[in-house]
N, C-alpha and C positions, 0 to 999 in steps of 0.2 A: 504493500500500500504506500504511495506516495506522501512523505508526510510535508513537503517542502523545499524548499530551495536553502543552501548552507553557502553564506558569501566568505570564501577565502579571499581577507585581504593581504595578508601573508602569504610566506610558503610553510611548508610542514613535512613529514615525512609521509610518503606517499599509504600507506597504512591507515593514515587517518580515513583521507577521502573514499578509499577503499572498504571501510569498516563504516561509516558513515552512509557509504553508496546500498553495502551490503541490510542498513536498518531502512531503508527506505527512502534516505534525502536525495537531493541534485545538488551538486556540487557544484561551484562555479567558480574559478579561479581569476581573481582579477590581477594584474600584472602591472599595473600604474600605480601613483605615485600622487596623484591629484587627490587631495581630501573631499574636494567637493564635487569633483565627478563619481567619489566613493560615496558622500552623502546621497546623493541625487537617487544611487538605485538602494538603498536601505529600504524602502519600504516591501520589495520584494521580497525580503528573506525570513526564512525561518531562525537561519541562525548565524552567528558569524563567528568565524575561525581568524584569531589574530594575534599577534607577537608584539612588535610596537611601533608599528609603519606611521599609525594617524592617532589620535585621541577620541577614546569615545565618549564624549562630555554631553554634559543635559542639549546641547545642539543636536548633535548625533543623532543622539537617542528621541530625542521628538519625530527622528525624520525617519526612526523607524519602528513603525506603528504595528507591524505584525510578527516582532521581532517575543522569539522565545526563550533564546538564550547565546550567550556568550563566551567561548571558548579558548583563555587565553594560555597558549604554548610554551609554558614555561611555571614563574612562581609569582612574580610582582605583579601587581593589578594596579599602581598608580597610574595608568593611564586611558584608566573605565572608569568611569564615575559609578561606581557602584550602587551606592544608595540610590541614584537616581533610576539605576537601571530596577534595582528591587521594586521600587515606588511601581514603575510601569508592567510590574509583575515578569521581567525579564531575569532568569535561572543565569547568576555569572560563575560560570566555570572556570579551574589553572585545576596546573598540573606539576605542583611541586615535588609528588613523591619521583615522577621521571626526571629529574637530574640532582637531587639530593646527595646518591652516592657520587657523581662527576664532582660535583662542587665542596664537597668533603675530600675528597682525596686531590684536586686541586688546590686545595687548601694548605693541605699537606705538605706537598710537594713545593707549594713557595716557600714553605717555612724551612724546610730543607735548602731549598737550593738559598735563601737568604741566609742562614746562620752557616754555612759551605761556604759560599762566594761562588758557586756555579758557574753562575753565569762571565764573570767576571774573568775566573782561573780558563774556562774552556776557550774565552778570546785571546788570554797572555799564551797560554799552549801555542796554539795554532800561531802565535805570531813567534814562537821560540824563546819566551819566557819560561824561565823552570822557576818560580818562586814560592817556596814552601813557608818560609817562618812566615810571612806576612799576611799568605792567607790560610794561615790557624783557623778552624773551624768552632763550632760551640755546638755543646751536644741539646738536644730537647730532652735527654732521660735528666731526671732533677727538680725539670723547671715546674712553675704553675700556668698552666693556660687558661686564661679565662674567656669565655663565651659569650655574648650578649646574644640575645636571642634564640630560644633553644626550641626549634622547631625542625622542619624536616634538614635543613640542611647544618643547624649548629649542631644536632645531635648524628648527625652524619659525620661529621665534624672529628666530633665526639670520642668516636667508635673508632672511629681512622687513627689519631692520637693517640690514643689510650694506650696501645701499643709498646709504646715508647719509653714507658716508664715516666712519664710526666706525671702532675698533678691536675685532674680536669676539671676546671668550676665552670660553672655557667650563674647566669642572671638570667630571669624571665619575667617584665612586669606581667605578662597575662597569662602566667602556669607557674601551675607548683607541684608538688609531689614529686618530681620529676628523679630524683636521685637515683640511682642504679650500679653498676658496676662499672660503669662506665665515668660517671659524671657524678658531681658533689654539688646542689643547688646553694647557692648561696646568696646573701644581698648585696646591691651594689659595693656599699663598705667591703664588704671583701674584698670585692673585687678590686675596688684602689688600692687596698693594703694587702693584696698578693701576688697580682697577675708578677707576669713575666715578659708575657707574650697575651696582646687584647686581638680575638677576633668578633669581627663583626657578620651577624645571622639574622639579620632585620629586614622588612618590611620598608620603603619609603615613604613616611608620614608627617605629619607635622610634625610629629614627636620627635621623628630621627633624621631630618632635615640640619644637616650643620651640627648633628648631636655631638662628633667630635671635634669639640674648637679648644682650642688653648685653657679657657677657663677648667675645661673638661680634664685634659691632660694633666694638667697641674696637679689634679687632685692623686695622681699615683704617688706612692709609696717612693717605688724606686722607678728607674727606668726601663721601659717597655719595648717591645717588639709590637708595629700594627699588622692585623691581616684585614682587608676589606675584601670580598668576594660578594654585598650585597649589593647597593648604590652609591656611585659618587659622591652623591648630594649629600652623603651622611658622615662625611669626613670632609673639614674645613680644609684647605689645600695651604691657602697662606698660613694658617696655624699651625700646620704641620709641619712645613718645613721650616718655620721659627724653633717649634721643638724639635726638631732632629738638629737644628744649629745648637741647641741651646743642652744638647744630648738626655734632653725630656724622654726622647724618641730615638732609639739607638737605632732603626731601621724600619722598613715599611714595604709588604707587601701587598701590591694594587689591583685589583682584574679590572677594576670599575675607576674610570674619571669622571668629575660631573661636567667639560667640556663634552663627553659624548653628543652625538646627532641622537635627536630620540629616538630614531631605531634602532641605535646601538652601534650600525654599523660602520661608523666612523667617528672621528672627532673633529670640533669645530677648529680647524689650525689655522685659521683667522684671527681668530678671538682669543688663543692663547694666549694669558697676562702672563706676569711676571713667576708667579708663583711656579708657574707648571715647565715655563723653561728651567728653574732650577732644579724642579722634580724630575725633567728629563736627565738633565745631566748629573744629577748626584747617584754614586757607588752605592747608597747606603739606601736607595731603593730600588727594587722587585718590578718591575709591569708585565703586565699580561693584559690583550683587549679584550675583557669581557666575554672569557671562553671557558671559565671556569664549568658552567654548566656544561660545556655547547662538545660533547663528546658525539662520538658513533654509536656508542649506546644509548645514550640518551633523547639522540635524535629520535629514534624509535618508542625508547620508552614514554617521553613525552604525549608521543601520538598514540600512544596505545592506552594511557593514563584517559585521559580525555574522552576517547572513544568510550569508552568502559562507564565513565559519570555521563555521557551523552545519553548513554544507550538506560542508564539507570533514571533517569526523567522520565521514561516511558510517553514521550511526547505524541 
């Protein structure tokens, strides 16, 4: 039975549309780039499949009047007006649990190759550099890692870690119980007076909008190692690199800048201030573009997450 038309503004892994085709929608793929030639056909669809090409804001959403639900490719929803879409009885859909473990062991793996010098030692190599005392490495068995946001991807996180013979706390203002073998919950105070190493597992919200700015930092204990693998926006860039000057911040691992284009898929290198040419050129931090999630695995898992809460609407 035909239940609708499903507007890909995105791309996805082809499973999705497949599994979607298979419950009865029409799939339609749109491949432009115009917001408002994307608005124009909204009110066709039953549902829309989307990562972060355009914004679905109360404009949007007016203009799509037969709309059932919304399907975003990934974990962040800052860029669906959610409430709004609830109000108009539209089902908003992600799919965190398909790249939780990508982004946990991404995580990882900067924290590695940051307290290493990885990246650093395998460019002196290849140019015929042999230099050992200098780049002395630090071990993570010891340390305390602390978590902020402990949901699918911090306690992914979590699990990766633990490993190591570290100490693992997390913060959650909206959970608790959470303790395990894995992780020790604990309150922010701790979290100043233990981390080692602060990673970040948040949501982008009001709340965690510039959540780490200098006033922030100060309040540690000792000095820190940062991970971000959630959103740009959620770590102050000029503060940060005041505190990595100021050795607040002994180092810094990044997936995410908030220069990002809001697809993600580039950054504004126009608009780069002052702050982020430093950030480019300093040893003492980690980039990666925002691929923490964006594995082979996960591209699928993703799409098969989704498919699975689609198909459970019974629309």
């Amino acid at each position: 039975m035909e239940k609708g038309k499903v507007l890909f503004i995105d791309t996805a892994h082809p499973y999705l549309a497949e599994e979607l085709g298979n419950q009865g929608f029409e799939c339609v793929h749109h491949k432009g780039t115009d917001r408002d030639e994307i608005l124009k056909q909204l009110e066709q669809y039953t549902g829309v499949i989307i990562r972060s090409k355009i914004k679905l804001d109360a404009e949007a959403l007016s203009m799509a009047t037969n709309l059932r639900f919304i399907g975003r490719v990934g974990a962040g929803m800052e860029n669906i007006d959610v409430a709004e879409a609830e109000k108009r009885g539209i089902f908003c859909l992600n799919a965190p649990e398909g790249n939780r473990t990508a982004v946990g062991e991404h995580a990882t793996g900067m924290l590695l190759s940051l307290f290493n010098h990885l990246c650093r030692v395998n460019i002196e190599v290849r140019q015929g550099i042999w230099l050992r005392d200098v780049n002395r490495g630090t071990e993570i068995n010891g340390k305390t890692i602390a978590i902020i946001g402990y949901g699918n991807t911090g306690s992914s996180f979590a699990k990766c870690i633990s490993g190591f013979g570290a100490s693992v706390i997390a913060y959650d203002k909206y959970k608790s119980g959470f303790s395990d073998s894995n992780v020790e919950e604990v309150s922010m105070d701790d979290v100043f007076s233990r981390a080692d190493v602060l990673s970040l597992h948040v949501p982008l919200t009001l709340e965690t909008n510039q959540l780490v700015d200098m006033s922030f930092l100060k309040q540690f204990k000792k000095p820190i190692y940062l991970i971000n693998t959630a959103r740009g926006q959620c770590v102050n860039t000029s503060d940060l690199m005041l505190a990595i000057d100021s050795n607040i911040v002994l180092g810094a691992a990044l997936d995410v800048l908030d220069c990002e284009n809001l697809s993600f898929e580039d950054i504004r290198t126009s608009e780069i201030p002052e702050a982020y040419r430093r950030l480019f050129d300093s040893e003492k931090v980690l980039l990666s573009p925002h691929i923490a999630g964006w594995t082979h695995e996960s591209h699928f898992k993703l799409a098969s997450v989704l498919a699975s809460k689609i198909k459970e609407l019974n629309l």
